[in-house]
C-alpha positions as CSV (number, residue, x, y, z in Angstrom):
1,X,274.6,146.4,74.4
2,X,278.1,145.8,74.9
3,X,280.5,149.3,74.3
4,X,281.6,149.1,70.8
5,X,278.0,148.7,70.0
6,X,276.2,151.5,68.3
7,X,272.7,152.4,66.8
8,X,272.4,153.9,62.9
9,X,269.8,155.9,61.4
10,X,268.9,156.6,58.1
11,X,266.4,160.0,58.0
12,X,265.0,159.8,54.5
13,X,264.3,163.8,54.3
14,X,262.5,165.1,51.0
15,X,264.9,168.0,50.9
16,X,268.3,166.4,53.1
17,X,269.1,162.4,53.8
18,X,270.5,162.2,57.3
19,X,272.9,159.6,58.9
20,X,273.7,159.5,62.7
21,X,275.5,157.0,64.5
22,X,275.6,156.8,68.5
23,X,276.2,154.8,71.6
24,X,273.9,154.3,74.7
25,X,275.0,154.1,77.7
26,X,273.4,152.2,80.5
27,X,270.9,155.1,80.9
28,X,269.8,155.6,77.6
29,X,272.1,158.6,77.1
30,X,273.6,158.7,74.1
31,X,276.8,159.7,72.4
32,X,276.8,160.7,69.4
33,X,279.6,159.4,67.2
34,X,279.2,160.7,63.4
35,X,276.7,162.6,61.5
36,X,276.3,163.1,57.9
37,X,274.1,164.8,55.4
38,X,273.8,164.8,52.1
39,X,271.3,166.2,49.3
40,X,268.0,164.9,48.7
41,X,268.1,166.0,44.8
42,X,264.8,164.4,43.8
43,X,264.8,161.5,45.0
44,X,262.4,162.0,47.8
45,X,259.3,163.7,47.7
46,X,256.9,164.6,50.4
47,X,258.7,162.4,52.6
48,X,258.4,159.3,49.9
49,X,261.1,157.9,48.1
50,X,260.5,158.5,44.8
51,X,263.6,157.5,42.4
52,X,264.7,154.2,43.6
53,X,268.4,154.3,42.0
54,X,269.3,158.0,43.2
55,X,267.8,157.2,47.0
56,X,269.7,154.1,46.6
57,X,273.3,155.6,45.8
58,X,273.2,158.6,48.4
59,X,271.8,155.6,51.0
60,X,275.3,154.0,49.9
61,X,277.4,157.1,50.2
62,X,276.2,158.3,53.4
63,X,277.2,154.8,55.3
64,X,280.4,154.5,53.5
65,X,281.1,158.3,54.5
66,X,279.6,157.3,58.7
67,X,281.9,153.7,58.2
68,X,285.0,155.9,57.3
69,X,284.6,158.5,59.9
70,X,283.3,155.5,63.0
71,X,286.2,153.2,61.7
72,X,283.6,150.7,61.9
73,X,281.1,148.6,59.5
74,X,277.5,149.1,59.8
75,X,275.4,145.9,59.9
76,X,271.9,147.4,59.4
77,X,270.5,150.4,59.9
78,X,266.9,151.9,61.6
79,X,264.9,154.0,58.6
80,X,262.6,156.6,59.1
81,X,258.5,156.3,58.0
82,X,257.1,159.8,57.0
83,X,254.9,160.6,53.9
84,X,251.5,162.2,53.6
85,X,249.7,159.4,54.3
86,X,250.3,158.5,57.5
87,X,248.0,159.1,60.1
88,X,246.5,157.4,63.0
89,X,243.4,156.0,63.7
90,X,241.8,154.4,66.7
91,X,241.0,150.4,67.6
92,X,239.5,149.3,70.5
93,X,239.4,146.2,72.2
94,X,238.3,144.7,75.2
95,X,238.2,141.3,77.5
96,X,235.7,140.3,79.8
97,X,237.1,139.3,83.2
98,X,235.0,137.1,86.0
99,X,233.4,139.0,88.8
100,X,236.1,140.4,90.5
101,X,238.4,139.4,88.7
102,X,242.2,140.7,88.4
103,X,243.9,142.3,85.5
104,X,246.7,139.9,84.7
105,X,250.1,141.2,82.2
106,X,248.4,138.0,80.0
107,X,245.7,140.3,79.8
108,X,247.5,143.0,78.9
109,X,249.9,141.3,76.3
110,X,246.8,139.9,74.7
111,X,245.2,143.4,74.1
112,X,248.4,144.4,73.1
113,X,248.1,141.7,70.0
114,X,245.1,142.6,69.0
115,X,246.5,145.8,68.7
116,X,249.6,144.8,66.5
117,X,247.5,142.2,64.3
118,X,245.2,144.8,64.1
119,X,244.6,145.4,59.7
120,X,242.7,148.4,59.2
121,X,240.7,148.0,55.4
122,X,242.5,149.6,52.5
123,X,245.7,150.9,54.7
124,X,248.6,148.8,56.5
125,X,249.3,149.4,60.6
126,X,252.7,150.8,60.5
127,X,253.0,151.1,64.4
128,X,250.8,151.0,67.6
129,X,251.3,154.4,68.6
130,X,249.9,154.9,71.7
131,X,246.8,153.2,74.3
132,X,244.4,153.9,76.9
133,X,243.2,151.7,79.1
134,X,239.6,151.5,80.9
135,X,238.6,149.2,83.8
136,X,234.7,149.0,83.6
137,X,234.3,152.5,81.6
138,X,237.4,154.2,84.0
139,X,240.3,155.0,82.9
140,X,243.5,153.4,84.4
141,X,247.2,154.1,83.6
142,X,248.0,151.1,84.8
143,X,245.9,148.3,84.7
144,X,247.8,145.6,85.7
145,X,246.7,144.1,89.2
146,X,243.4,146.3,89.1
147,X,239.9,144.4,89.9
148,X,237.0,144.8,87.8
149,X,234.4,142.8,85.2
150,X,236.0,144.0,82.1
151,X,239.0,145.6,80.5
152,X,239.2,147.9,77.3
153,X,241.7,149.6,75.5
154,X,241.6,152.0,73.2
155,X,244.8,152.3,70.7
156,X,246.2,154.8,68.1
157,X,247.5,153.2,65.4
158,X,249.8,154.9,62.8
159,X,248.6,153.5,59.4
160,X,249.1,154.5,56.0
161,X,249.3,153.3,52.4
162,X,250.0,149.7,52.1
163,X,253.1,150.2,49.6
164,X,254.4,152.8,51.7
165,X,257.2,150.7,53.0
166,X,258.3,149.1,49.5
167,X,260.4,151.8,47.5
168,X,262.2,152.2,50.8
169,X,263.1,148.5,50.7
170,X,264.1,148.5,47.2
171,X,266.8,151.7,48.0
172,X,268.1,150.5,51.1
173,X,267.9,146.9,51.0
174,X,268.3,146.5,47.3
175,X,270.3,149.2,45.9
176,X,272.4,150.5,49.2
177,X,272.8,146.5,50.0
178,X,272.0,147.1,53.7
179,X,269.8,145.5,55.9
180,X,267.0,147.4,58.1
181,X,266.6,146.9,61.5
182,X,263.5,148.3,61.5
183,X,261.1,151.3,60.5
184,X,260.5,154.7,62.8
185,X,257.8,156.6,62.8
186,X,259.7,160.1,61.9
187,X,256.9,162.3,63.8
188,X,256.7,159.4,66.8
189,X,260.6,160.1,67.2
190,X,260.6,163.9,67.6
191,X,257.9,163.7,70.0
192,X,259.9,161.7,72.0
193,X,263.0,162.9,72.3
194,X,261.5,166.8,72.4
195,X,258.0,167.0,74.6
196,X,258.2,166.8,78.4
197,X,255.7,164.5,80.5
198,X,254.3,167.9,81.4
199,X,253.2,169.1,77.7
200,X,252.0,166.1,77.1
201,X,249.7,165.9,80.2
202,X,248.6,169.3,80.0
203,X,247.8,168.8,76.2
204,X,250.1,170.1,72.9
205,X,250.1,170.6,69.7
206,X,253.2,169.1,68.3
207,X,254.1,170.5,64.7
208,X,257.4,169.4,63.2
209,X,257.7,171.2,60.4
210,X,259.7,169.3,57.2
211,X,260.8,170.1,53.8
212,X,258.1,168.1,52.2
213,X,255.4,167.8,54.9
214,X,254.4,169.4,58.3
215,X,253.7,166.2,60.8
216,X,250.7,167.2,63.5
217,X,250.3,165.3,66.9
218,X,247.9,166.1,69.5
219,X,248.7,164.8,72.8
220,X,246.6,164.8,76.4
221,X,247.0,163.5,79.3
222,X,249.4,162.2,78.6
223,X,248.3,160.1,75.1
224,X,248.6,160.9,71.6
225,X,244.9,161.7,70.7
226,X,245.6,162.4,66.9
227,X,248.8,162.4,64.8
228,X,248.0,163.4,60.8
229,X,250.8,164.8,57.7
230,X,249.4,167.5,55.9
231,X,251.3,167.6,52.3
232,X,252.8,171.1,52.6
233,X,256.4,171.8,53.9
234,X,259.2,174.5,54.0
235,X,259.7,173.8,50.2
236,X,256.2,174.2,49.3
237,X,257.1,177.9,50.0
238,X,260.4,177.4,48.0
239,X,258.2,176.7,45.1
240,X,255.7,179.8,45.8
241,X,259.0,182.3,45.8
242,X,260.6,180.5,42.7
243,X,257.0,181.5,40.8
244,X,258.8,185.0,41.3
245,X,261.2,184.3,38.6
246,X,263.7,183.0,40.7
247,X,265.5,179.4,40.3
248,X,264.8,177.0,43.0
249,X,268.0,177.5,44.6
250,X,267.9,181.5,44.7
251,X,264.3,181.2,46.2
252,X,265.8,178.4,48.9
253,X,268.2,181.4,49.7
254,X,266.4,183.8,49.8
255,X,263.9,182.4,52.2
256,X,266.7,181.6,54.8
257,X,268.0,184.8,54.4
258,X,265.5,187.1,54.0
259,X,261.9,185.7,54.5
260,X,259.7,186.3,57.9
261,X,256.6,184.9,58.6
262,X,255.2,188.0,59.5
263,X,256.9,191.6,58.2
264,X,258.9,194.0,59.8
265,X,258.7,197.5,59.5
266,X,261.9,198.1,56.7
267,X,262.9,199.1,53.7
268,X,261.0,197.1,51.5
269,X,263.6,196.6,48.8
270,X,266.8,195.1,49.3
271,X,269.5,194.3,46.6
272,X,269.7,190.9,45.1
273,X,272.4,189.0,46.1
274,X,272.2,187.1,43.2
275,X,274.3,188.4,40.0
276,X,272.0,189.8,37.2
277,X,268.8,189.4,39.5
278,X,266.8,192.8,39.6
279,X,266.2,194.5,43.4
280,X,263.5,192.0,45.4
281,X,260.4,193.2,47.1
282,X,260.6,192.3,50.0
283,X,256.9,192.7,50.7
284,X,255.7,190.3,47.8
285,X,258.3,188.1,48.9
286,X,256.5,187.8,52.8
287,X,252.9,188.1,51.1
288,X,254.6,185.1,49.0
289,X,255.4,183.2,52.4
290,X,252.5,184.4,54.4
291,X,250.0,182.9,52.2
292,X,251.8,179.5,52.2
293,X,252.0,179.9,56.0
294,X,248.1,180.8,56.3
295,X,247.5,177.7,54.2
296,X,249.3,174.9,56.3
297,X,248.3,176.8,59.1
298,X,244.6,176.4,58.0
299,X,245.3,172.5,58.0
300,X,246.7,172.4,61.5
301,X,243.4,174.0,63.2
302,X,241.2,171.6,61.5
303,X,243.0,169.2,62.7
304,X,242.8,170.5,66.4
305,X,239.5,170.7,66.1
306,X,239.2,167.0,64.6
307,X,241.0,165.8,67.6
308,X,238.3,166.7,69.9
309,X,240.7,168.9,71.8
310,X,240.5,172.3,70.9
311,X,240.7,175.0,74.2
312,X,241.6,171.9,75.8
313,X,245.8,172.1,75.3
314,X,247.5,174.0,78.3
315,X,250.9,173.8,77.6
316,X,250.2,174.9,74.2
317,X,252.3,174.4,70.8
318,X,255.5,172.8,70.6
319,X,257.7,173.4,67.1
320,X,260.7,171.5,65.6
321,X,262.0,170.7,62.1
322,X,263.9,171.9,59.4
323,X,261.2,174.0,58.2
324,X,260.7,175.6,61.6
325,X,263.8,177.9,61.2
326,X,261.7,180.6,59.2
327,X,262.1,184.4,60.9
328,X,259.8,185.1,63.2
329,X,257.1,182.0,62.7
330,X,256.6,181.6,66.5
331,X,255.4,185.4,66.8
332,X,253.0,184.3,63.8
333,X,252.3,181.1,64.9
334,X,251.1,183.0,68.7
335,X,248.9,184.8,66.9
336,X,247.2,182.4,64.5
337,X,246.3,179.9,67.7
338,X,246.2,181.9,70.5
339,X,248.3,179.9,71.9
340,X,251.7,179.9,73.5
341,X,254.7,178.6,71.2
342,X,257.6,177.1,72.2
343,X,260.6,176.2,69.4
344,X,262.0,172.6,70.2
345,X,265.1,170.8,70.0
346,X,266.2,167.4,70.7
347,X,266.6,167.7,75.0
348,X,270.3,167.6,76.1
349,X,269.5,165.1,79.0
350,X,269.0,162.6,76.2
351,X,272.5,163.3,74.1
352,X,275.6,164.0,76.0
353,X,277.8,165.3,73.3
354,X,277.0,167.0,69.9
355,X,275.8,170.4,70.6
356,X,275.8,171.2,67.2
357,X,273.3,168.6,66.7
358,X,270.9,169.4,69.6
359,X,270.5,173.0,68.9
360,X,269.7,172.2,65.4
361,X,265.9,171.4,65.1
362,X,266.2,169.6,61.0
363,X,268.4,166.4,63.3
364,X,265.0,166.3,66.1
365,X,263.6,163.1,64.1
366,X,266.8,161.3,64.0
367,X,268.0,162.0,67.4
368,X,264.7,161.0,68.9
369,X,265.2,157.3,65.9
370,X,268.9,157.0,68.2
371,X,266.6,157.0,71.4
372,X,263.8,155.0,69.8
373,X,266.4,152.4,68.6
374,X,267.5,149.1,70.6
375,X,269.4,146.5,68.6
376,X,272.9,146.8,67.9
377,X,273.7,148.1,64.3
378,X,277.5,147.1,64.5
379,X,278.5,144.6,61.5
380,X,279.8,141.6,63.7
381,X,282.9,139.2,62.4
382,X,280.1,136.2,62.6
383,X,278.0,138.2,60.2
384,X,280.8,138.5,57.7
385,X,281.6,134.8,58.3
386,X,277.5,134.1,57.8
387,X,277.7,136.1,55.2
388,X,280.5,134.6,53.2
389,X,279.2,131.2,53.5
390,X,276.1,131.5,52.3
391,X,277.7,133.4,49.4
392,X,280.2,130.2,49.2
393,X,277.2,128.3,49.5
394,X,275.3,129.8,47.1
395,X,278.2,129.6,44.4
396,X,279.1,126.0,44.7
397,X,274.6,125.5,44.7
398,X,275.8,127.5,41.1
399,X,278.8,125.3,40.2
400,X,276.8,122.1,41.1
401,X,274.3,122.9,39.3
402,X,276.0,124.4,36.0
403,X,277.9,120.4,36.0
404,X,274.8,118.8,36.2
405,X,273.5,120.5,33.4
406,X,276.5,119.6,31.5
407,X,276.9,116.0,32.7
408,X,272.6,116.0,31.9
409,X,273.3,117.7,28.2
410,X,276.1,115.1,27.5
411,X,274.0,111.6,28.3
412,X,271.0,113.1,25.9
413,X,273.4,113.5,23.6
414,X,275.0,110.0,23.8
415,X,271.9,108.7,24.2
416,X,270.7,110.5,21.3
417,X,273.5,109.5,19.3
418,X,273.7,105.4,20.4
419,X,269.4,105.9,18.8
420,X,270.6,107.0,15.9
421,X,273.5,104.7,15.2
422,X,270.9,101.8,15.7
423,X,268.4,103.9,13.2
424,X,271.1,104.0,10.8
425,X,272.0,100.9,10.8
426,X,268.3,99.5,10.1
427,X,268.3,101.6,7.0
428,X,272.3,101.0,6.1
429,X,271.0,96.9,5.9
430,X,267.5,98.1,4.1
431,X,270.2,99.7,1.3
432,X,272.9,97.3,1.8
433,X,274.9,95.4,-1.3
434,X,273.3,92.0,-0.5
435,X,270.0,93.4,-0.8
436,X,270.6,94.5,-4.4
């Protein structure tokens, strides 16, 4: 990338859409240039868009608000993938090799296809997520240049719905009239720009905890073994509190403000800061929040134990996410898994700038789309030009066509009128005077 470059993200949150724009610098540090946010309303839902139209427009007003602050034009952008039914599933594939034989990078690349062609039954592969590679039944890190009689690797494939991708298209592409570079795996992109090489080898939980869905990734030695989205999120417990008789908004409020995962020893009323709202119980407001917390919670150890992995994870659990802010959820989360917790934010090695950004664990997933990212997302002057002739193109394909159809129209009609002069003038001779 040349400096005036940059990398855009769009992070399609169900409560918040986020827009970053940064620069990388020969070492893949970035700098970050603008960031914006700006209300979900409705218009995503469990980390799907939903209404096509409204995602659309705040798509449009979020890069017009980056363009304006950058003094630059975005080109395309990099979108995030999330919803609840993502999740990864394993594809192996192997090729036999002559007796001591060599692992060739053909070899590799063509395992590597296999991977990416790979079409699961029912679902779509989103992304190859991670891989494992075994040189007659041993694993090998890097295979390359290794002897043996046969290679295998075993993948883990992020797949989901097969229209997963489509409303996304129709609100950025269509309605926000923006190009995509390309799609991120929103849980893929925390991971990476928050876990060390150590958590990973050791063996994590990673949780990143959303508005809409909590996101759950297993990783050992140093592979993802397991990544799932369970369909619960910080505004599942939004909902639970509004039940109280409270508006959505108040309950949003009062969860930030005064909601815990676990309860303190205090008074356990407190004055509403809300004007004619009646004094708030603070313990049914927790038992409100805990029961929400034991139920996504719940989800999380199955999926440990899915994964093969449980007492198996030595560095533990790893937190991020909007969500993740909630009072005293690592002491409750300690005590739920037994496990050490540790709250996460994107890693200042990887951003040079921004600290308002890095400490703040809702903008994980679009930092780590930043690092993911590689093409430029800077609108070029070629572009425009591109651009404006195939719009020129396009209208004189219009214009040539519209005179066609008129020259076309107006030799039927001659033609249509020079038959019915001859018609008329056998019958004008059939009636003539001469004939009487």
């Amino acid at each position: 990338m040349t400096q005036s470059d940059f990398i855009a993200v769009i992070d399609l949150g169900t409560s918040k859409i986020k827009g970053v724009v940064g620069r990388k610098n020969e070492n893949n540090v970035i700098s970050i240039m603008d960031s914006e946010i700006i209300d979900s309303g409705n218009s995503v839902r469990r980390g799907m868009v939903y209404n096509i139209e409204e995602a659309g427009a705040s798509i449009r007003k979020l890069l017009t608000m980056l363009e304006n602050s950058i003094g630059d034009k975005i080109g395309k952008v990099y979108v995030s993938l999330t919803g609840q039914s993502l999740h990864t599933l394993e594809f192996r594939e192997r090729v036999m090799l002559s007796s001591g034989g060599i692992v060739t990078q053909d070899v590799v690349d063509q395992l590597n296809s296999s991977a990416i062609k790979y079409t699961p039954d029912l679902q779509k592969n989103y992304a190859v997520a991670d891989v494992e590679y075994y040189i007659d039944s041993k694993t090998e890190k890097n295979p390359v240049g290794v002897t043996g009689s046969e290679v295998e690797a075993s993948f883990q494939i992020v797949v989901g719905r097969p229209n997963l991708l489509s409303n996304i298209e129709k609100s950025v592409t269509g309605k926000a009239k923006l190009p995509i570079a390309d799609y991120i795996v929103g849980a893929l992109a925390s991971a990476a720009v928050t876990l060390n090489e150590e958590e990973k080898e050791l063996g994590c939980v990673f949780i990143d905890f959303g508005a809409g869905t909590t996101s759950v990734s297993v990783y050992k030695d140093g592979i993802l073994r397991r990544f799932v989205v369970i369909p619960f999120g910080g505004k599942s417990i939004t909902k639970d509190i509004s039940a109280l008789n409270f508006t959505e908004n108040d309950a949003e409020q009062l969860k930030i403000k005064f909601g815990k995962a676990i309860e303190t020893h205090e008074s356990p009323f407190f004055s509403s800061p809300f004007s004619s709202k009646p004094d708030i119980d603070l313990t049914e407001l927790n038992r409100v929040i805990g029961l929400r917390l034991d139920e996504i919670t719940a989800n999380i150890i199955e999926q440990i134990h899915l994964s093969g992995y449980e007492n198996k994870l030595g560095a533990g659990v790893v937190i991020t996410g909007g969500a993740s802010q909630l009072k005293n959820l690592t002491e409750y989360l300690v005590q739920k898994f037994k496990m050490p917790v540790r709250r996460a934010t994107a890693k200042k090695s990887y951003i040079n700038n921004a600290p308002e950004l890095i400490s703040n664990p809702s903008f994980t997933q679009a930092l780590g789309m930043l690092l993911i990212g590689e093409e430029s997302c800077r609108l070029v002057l070629d572009e425009v030009i591109d651009r404006s002739n195939d719009n020129y193109q396009s209208d004189k394909k219009r214009s040539e066509s519209k005179q066609n159809t008129k020259e076309s129209k107006k030799n039927k009609k001659s033609q249509k009128q020079g038959f019915l002069d001859k018609f008329g003038d056998v019958f004008g001779n059939m009636f003539s005077d001469d004939d009487e």
